[in-house]
C-alpha positions as CSV (number, residue, x, y, z in Angstrom):
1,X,-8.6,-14.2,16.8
2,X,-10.7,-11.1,18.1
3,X,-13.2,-9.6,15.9
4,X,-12.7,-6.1,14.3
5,X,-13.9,-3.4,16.3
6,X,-17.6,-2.2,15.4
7,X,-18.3,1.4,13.5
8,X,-18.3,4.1,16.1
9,X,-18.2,7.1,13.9
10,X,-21.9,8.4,12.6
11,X,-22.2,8.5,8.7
12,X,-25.2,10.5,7.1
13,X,-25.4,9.4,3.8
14,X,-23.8,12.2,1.2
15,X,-26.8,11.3,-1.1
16,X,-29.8,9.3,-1.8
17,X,-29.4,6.0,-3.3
18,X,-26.2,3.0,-2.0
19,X,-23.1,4.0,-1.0
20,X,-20.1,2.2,-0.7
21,X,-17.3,2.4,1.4
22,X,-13.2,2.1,-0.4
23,X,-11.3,1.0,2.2
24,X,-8.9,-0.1,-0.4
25,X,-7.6,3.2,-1.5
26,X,-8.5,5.3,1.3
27,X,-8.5,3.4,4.7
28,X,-8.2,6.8,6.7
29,X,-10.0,10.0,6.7
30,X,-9.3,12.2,3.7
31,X,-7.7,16.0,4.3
32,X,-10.2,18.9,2.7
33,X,-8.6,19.4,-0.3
34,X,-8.6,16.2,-0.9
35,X,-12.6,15.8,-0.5
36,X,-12.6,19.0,-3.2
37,X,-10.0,17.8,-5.8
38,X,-11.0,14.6,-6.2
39,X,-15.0,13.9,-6.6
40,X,-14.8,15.7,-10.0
41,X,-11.9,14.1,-11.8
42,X,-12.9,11.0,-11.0
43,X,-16.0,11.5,-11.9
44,X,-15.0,12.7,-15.4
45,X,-13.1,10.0,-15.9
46,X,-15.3,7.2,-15.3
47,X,-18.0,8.8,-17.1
48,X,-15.3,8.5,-20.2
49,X,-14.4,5.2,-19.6
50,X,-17.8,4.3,-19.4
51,X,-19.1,5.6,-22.3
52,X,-16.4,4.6,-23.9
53,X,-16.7,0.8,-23.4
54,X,-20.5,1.0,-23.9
55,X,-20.9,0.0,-20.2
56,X,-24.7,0.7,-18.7
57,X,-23.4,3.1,-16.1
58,X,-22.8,7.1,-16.3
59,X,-20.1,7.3,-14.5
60,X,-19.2,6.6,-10.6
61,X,-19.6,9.2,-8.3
62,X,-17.5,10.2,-5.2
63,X,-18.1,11.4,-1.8
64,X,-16.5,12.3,1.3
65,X,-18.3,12.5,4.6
66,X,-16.5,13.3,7.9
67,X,-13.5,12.5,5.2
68,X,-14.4,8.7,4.2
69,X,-14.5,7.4,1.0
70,X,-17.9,6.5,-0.1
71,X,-18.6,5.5,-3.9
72,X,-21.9,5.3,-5.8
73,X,-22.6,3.9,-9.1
74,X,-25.3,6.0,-11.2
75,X,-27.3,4.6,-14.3
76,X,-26.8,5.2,-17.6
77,X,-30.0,7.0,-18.9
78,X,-32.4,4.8,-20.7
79,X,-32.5,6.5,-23.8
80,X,-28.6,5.6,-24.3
81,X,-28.6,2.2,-23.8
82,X,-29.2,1.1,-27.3
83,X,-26.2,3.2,-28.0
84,X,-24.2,1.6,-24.9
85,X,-25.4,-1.8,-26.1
86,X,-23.8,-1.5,-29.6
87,X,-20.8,0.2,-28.7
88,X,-20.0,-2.7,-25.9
89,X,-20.2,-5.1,-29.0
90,X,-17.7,-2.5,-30.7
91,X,-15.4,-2.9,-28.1
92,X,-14.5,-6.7,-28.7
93,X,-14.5,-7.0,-31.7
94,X,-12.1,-4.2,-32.3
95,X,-10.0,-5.2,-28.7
96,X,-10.3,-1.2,-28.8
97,X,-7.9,-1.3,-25.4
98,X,-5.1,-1.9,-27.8
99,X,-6.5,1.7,-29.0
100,X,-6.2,2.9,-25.6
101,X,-2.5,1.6,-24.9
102,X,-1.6,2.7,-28.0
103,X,-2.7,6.2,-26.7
104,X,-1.4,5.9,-23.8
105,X,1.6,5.1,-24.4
106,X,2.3,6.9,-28.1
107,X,1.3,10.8,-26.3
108,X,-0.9,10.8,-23.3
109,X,2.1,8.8,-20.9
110,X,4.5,10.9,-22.7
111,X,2.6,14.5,-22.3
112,X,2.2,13.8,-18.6
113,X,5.4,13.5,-17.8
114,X,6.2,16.8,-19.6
115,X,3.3,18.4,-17.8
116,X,4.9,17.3,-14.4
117,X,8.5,17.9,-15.0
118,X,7.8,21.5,-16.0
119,X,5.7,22.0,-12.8
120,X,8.6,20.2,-10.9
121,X,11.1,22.7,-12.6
122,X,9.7,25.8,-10.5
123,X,11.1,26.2,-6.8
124,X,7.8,27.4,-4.7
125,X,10.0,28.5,-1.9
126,X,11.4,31.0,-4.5
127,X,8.2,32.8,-5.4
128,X,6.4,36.0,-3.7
129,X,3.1,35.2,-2.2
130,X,0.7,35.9,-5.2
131,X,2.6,34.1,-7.5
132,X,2.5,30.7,-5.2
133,X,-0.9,31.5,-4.7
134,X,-1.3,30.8,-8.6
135,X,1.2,28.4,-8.5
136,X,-0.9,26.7,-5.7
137,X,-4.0,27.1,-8.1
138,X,-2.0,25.8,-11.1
139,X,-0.9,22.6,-9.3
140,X,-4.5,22.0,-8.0
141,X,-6.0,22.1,-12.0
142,X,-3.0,19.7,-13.0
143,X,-4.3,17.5,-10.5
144,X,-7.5,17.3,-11.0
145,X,-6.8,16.8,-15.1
146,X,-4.7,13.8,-13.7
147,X,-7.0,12.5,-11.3
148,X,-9.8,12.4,-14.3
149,X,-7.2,10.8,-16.8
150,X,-6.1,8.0,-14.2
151,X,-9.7,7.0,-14.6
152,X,-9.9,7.4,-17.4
153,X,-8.3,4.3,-19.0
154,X,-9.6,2.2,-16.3
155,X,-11.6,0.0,-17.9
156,X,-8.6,-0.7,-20.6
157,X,-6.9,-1.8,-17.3
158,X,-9.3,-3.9,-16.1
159,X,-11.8,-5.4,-19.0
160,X,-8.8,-7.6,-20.8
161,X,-7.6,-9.2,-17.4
162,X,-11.3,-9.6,-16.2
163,X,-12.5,-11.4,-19.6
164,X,-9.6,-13.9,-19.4
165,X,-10.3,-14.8,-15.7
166,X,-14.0,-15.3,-16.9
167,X,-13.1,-17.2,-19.3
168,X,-10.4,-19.3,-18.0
169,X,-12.0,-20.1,-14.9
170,X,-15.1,-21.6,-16.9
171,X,-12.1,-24.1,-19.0
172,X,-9.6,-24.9,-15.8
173,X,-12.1,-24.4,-12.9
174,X,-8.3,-23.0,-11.3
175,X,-9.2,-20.2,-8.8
176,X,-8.8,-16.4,-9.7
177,X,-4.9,-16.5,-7.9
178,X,-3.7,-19.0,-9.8
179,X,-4.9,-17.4,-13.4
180,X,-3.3,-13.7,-12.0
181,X,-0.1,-15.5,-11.5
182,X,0.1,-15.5,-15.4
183,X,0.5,-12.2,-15.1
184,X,3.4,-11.6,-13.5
185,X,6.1,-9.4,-14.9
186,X,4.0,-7.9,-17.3
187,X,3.8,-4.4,-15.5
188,X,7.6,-4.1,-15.1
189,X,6.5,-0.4,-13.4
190,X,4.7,-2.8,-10.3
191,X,8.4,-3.9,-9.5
192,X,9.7,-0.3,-9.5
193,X,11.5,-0.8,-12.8
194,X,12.7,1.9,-15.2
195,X,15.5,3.2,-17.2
196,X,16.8,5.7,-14.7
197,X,16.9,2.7,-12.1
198,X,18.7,0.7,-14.4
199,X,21.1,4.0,-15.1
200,X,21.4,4.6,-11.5
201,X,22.5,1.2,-10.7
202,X,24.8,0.5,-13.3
203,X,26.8,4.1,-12.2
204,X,26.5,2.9,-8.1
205,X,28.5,-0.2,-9.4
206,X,31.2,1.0,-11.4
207,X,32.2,4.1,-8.6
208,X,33.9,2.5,-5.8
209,X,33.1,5.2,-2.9
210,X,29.6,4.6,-3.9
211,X,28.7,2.0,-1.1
212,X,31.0,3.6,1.7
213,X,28.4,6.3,1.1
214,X,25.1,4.1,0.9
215,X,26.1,2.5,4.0
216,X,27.6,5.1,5.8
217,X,26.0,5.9,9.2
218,X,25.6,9.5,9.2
219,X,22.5,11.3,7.9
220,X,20.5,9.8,5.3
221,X,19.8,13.2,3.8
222,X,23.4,14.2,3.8
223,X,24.4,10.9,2.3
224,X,21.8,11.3,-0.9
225,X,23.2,14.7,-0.7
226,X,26.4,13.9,-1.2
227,X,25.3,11.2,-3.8
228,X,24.0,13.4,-5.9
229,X,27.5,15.8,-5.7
230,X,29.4,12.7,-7.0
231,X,31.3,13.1,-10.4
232,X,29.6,11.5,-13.7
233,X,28.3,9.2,-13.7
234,X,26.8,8.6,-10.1
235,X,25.4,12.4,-9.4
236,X,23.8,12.9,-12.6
237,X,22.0,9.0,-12.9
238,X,21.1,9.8,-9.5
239,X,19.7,13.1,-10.4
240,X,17.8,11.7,-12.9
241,X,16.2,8.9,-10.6
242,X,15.2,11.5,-8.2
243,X,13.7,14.2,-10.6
244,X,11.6,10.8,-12.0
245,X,10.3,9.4,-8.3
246,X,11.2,11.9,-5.6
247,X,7.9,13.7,-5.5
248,X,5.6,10.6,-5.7
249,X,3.8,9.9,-3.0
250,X,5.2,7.1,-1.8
251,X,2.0,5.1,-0.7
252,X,-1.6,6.8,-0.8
253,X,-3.1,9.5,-3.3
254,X,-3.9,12.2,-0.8
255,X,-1.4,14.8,-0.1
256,X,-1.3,14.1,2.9
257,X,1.4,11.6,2.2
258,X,5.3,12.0,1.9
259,X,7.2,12.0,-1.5
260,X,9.9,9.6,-1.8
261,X,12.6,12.2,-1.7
262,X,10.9,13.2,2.9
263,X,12.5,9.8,3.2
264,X,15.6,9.2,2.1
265,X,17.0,6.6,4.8
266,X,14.2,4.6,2.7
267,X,15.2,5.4,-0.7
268,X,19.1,4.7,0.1
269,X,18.0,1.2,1.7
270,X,15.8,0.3,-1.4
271,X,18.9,1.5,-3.6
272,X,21.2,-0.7,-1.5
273,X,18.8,-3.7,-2.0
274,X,18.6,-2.9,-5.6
275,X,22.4,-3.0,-6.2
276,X,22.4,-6.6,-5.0
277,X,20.1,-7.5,-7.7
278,X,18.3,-10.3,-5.9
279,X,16.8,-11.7,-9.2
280,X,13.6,-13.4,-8.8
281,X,13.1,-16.7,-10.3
282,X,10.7,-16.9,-13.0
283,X,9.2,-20.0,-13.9
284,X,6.1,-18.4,-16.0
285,X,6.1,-20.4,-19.0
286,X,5.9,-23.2,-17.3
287,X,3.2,-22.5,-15.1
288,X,1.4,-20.7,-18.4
289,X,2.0,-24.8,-19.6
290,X,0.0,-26.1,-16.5
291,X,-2.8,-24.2,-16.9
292,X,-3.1,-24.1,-20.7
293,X,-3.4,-28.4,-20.3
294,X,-6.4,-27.7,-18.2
295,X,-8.1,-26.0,-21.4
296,X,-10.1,-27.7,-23.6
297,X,-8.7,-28.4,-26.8
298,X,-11.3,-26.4,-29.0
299,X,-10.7,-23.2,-26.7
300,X,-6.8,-23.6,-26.3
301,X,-6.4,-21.1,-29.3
302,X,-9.3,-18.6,-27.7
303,X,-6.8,-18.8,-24.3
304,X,-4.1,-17.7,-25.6
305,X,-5.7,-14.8,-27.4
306,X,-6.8,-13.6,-23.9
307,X,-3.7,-14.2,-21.7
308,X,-1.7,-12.0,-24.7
309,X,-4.5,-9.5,-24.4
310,X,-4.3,-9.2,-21.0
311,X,-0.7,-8.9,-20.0
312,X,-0.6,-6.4,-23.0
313,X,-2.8,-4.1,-20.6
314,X,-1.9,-4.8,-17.5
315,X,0.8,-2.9,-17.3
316,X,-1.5,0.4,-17.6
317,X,-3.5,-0.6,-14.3
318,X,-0.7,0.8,-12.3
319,X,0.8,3.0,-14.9
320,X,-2.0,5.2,-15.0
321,X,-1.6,6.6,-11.4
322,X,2.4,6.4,-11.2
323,X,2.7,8.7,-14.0
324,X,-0.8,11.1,-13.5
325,X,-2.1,11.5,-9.8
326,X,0.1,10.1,-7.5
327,X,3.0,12.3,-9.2
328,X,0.4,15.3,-9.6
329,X,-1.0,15.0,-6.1
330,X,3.2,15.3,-4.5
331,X,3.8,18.4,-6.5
332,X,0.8,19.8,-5.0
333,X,2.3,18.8,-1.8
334,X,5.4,20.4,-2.2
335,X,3.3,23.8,-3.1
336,X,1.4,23.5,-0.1
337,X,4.8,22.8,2.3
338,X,5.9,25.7,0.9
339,X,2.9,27.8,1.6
340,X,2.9,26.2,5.2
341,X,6.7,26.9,6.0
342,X,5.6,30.5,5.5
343,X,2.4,30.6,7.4
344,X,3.8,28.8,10.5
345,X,6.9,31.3,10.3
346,X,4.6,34.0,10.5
347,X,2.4,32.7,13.2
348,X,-0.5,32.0,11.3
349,X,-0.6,28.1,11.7
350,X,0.8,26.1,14.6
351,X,3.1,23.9,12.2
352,X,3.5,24.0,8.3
353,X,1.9,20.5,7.8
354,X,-1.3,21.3,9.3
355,X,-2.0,23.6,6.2
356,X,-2.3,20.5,4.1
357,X,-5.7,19.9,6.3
358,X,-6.9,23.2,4.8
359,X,-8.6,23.7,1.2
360,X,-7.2,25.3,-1.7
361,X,-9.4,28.7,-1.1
362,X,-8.4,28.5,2.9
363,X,-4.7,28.0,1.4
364,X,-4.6,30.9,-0.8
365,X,-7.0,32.6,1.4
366,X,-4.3,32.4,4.3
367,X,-0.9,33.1,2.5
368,X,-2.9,36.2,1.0
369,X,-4.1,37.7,4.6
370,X,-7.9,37.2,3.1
371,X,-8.8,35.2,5.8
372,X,-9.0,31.4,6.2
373,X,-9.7,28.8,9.2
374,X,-7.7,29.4,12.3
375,X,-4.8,27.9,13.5
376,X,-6.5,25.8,16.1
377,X,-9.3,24.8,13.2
378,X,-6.5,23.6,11.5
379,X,-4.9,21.3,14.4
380,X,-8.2,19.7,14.8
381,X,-8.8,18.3,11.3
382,X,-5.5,17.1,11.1
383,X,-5.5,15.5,14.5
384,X,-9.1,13.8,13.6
385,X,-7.9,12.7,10.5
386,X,-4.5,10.9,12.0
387,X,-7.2,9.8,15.2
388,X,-9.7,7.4,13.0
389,X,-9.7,4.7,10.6
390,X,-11.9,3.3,7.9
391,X,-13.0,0.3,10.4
392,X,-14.5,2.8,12.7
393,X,-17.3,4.0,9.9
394,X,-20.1,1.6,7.8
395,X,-19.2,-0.2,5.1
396,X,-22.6,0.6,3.4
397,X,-24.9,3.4,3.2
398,X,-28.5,2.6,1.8
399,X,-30.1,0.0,0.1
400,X,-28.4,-2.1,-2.4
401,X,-29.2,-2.2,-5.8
402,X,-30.5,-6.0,-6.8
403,X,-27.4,-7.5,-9.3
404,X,-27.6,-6.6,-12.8
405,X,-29.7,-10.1,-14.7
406,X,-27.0,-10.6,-17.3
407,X,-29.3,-13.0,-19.2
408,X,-31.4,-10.4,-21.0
409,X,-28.6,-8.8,-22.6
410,X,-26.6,-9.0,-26.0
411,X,-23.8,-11.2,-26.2
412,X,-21.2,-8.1,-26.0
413,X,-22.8,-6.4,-22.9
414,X,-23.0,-9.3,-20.9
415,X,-19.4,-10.3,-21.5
416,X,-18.4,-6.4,-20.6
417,X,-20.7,-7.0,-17.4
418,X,-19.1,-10.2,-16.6
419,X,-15.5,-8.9,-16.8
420,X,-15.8,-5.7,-15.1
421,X,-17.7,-7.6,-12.3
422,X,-14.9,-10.2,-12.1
423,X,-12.5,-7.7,-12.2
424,X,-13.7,-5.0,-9.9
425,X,-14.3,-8.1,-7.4
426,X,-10.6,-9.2,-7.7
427,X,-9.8,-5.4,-6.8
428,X,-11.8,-4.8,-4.0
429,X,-12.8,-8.3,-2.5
430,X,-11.7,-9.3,1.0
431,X,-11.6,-12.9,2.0
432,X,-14.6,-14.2,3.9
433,X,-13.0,-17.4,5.3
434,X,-12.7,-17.3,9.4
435,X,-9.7,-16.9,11.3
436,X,-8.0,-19.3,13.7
437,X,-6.8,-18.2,17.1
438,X,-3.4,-17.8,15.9
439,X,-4.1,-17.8,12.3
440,X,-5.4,-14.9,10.1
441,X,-7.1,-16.4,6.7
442,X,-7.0,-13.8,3.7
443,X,-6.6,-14.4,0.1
444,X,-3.7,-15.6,-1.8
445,X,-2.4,-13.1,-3.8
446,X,1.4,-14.0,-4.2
447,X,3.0,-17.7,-4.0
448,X,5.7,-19.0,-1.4
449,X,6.3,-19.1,2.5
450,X,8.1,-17.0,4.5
451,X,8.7,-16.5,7.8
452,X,9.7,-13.1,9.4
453,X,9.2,-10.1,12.0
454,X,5.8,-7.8,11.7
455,X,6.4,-4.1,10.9
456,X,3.3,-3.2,11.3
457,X,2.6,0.4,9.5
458,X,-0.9,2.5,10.2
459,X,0.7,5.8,9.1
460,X,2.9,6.4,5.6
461,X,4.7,8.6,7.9
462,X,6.1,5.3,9.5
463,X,7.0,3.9,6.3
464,X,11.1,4.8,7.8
465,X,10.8,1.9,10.4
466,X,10.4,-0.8,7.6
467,X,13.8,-2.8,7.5
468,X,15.1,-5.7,5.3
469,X,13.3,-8.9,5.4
470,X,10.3,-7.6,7.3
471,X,6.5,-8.5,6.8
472,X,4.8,-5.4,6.3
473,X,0.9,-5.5,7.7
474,X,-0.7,-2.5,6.8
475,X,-4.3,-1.7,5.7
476,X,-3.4,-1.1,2.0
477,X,-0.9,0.0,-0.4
478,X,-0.8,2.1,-4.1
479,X,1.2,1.9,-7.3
480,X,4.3,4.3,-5.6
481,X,4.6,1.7,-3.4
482,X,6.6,-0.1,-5.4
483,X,10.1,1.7,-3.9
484,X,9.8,0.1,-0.6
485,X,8.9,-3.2,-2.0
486,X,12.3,-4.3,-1.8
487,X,13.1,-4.8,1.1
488,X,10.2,-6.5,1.9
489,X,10.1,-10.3,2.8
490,X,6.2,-10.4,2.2
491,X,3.6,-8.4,2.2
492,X,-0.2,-8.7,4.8
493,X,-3.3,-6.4,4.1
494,X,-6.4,-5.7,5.5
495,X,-8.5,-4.8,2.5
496,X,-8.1,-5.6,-1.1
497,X,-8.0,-8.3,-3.5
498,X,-6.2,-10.6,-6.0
499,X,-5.9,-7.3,-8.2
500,X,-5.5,-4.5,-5.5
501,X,-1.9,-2.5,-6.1
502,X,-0.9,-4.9,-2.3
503,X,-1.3,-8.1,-4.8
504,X,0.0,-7.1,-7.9
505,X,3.4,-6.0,-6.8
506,X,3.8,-8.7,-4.3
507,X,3.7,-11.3,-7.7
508,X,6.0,-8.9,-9.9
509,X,8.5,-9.1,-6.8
510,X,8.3,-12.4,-6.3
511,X,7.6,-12.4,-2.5
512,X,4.9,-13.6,-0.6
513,X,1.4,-11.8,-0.1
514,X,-1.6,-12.1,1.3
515,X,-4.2,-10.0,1.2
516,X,-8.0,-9.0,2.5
517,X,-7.5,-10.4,5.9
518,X,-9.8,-7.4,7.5
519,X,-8.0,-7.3,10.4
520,X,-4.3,-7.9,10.2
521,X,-3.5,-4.2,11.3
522,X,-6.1,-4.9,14.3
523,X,-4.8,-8.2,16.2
524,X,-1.0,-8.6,14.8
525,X,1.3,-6.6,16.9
526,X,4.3,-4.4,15.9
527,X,7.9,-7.1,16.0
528,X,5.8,-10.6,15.8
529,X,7.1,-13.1,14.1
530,X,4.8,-14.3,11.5
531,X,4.7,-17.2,9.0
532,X,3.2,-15.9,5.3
533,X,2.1,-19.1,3.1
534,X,1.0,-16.8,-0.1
535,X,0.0,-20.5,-1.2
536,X,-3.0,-20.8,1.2
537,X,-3.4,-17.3,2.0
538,X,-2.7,-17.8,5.5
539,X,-1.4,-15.5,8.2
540,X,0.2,-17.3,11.4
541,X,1.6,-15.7,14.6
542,X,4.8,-18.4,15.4
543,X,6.4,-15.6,18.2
């Protein structure tokens, strides 16, 4: 197969020092807001988790130029590193993750859903224009106070799940994929599960118009509509489902990208696959079995300490953006359509969605007559942003940093090290292995073979083409993505690795996925039919 296409855009470095592009999250140009919300948050939050964990960084820094992602790792100051050092040794011995998840779940899951709901609760289309100006403001400051707690149990996410694989690859010499399979179903949010679903279904089942109106070929929007009017117990459950996942972003973090509820053919379609209750065969104990014969006797005991501590956690890696920034960053959407609808009604803006290109000051600036970027301004940034890609810019800016020589540090800072490394290299790692003229090689995140057409999907906007049983090749994929995983037959990314959001819900539904192929999205065309071996991470184009 073709190569990728070579950067064409020109990148000036936001900074001195080595940047790094993040394909992962944020394969396409970011909108301005999005460049101003989210440096600092996540900035905040890594420097927590960092400091927290006694890790020999200060936090991670973010930047955006010509709106792509760049990250840059800054040094902990010398004179902290004794304390860094000691703390990391903390860390293990008091497994203070289980700290975290006990946090997290016990009040800080808990308060953020309350924080949400109650922003959810007021109707921006209702207010006067200085009241959704503050309203506008007030979404923006949950945001960011989401965007800095996602991060901020990060490493509670990712240091348990890293210090198995380091450990268990040493004892089974089994490859990183085979190890994260023991993970499945441990994040029962990855496979879109919760109570309301469970509510929702339960109600669909037991009212016998329900699937006349699931089915029904009229509107989607009218037939949620009239969903949601049916009698107890159907309205209400479905009431209920909605108010939990209808403004999440339904893939990405920027708000450039629709709720759930701007796409209800989809949600109706993943509701009708959910009623059949495909139920996905779950041989984990046994495969646990396989791999725990490989251990050494003297370190069987020591494995299963860190598969428990692991699984316990793992649940938070996606946890931590469903329920703060990917539900924060749609209510700001919904403020800023609001704000839009009004601007373009008065002439101010060519259509309402091109003020979600514009920056919280330009948004306020222009419901308020103040001033504020013109209309035409405004058509330009969004149609660069929908006109590039992240393949189109460097993946590097500077010199590299040598790696960090593990051997001259204590015990409990080089296992942190090792972890995080291992861990942050399952997230973002991309295969390396070559392709074959009709045969893409990426990385084998999810077991099994299927065969199926490719929907292949550049643009959450196109996320209503996907039907049942397709492939989906995209770049990448979030935690809200776990609403269209259902109808999925497998799953084919660019960019990622063995612990990128693509991966983990491909393994909690069961279907085949392969990920970090670079290029799917560039030489796999739209309606081929493809053969997915999630086995041997292989991609082949059979028609």
């Amino acid at each position: 197969m073709a190569s990728g296409p070579s950067p064409a855009l020109q990148i000036e470095p936001p900074g001195p020092g080595f940047w790094e592009l993040d394909p992962v999250h944020f394969p396409l140009p970011v909108s301005r807001y999005w460049s101003e919300v989210h440096p600092g948050g996540f900035q905040r939050g890594t420097a927590d988790f960092a400091r927290a964990y006694g890790m020999l960084i200060e936090a991670i820094a973010m930047a955006y130029p010509r709106g792509f992602a760049y990250k840059q790792v800054t040094p902990v100051a010398d004179a902290d590193v004794p304390a860094r050092l000691a703390r990391a040794e903390e860390v293990f011995a008091t497994r203070f993750w289980r700290d975290q998840l006990t946090e997290w779940t016990g009040s800080v899951k808990p308060a953020a859903i309350a924080a949400h709901r109650a922003i959810q609760a007021v109707d921006p289309d209702g207010l006067g224009d200085d009241d959704l100006a503050a309203h506008l403001r007030r979404c923006r400051d949950h945001h960011a106070a989401m965007l800095a707690q996602h991060m901020r149990y990060t490493a509670a996410a990712i240091v348990p799940t890293g210090d198995f694989l380091a450990h268990a690859q040493e004892w089974t010499g089994l490859p990183a994929a085979e190890l994260l399979a023991l993970m499945r179903g441990s994040s029962p949010v990855s496979a879109g599960a919760s109570a309301e679903l469970a509510a929702l279904t339960e109600a669909l089942r037991a009212d016998p118009e329900a699937p006349e109106l699931l089915h029904a070929e009229v509107d989607a929007a009218e037939r949620l509509a009239a969903l949601r009017q049916r009698p107890e117990p159907v309205g209400p459950a479905l009431g209920a489902y909605l108010d939990l996942v209808g403004y999440r972003l339904l893939d990405g973090f920027d708000i450039v990208n629709p709720c759930a509820i701007e796409l209800p053919d989809v949600l109706l379609r993943s509701l009708r696959v959910a009623l059949e209750g495909t139920a996905v065969v779950d041989d984990l104990q046994e495969r646990i079995g396989r791999v725990r014969d490989r251990v050494p006797d003297a370190n069987r005991a020591a494995f299963d300490e860190l598969l428990e501590e692991a699984r316990l956690t793992y649940p938070i890696r996606d946890e931590r953006g469903v329920f703060s920034d990917i539900w924060a960053s749609g209510l700001m959407r919904r403020a800023v359509q609001a704000a839009g609808r009004r601007l373009a009604q008065r002439g101010r803006i060519q259509v309402a969605a091109h003020l979600l290109d514009a920056g919280l000051d330009e948004m306020t600036g222009l419901l308020l007559g103040r001033g504020g970027p013109g209309a035409d301004e405004l058509a330009e940034r969004a149609a660069y942003r929908t006109a590039h890609t992240a393949r189109e810019v460097p993946a590097t800016l500077g010199t590299p940093p040598p790696p960090p020589d593990l051997s001259v540090l204590p015990a409990g800072a080089a296992r942190l090290m090792r972890a995080t490394g291992l861990a942050l290299a399952a997230l973002f790692g991309s295969s390396e292995a070559p392709h074959e003229e009709h045969r893409l090689r990426g990385l084998a995140a999810s077991p099994g073979i299927y065969e199926g057409p490719a929907r292949l999907i550049t643009r959450s906007t196109e996320f209503d083409r996907i039907q049942r049983g397709d492939v989906l090749v995209t770049a990448s994929t979030t935690e809200a993505f776990n609403i269209l995983l259902p109808l999925l037959g497998a799953i084919v990314t660019d960019s990622g690795g063995l612990l990128s959001h693509s991966a983990i819900v491909a393994r909690e539904f069961g279907i085949p996925g392969v990920v970090g192929t670079r290029q799917a999205t560039a030489v796999i065309a739209d309606g081929q039919r493809l053969r997915v071996d999630g086995t041997a991470g292989t991609v082949t184009v059979i028609g």
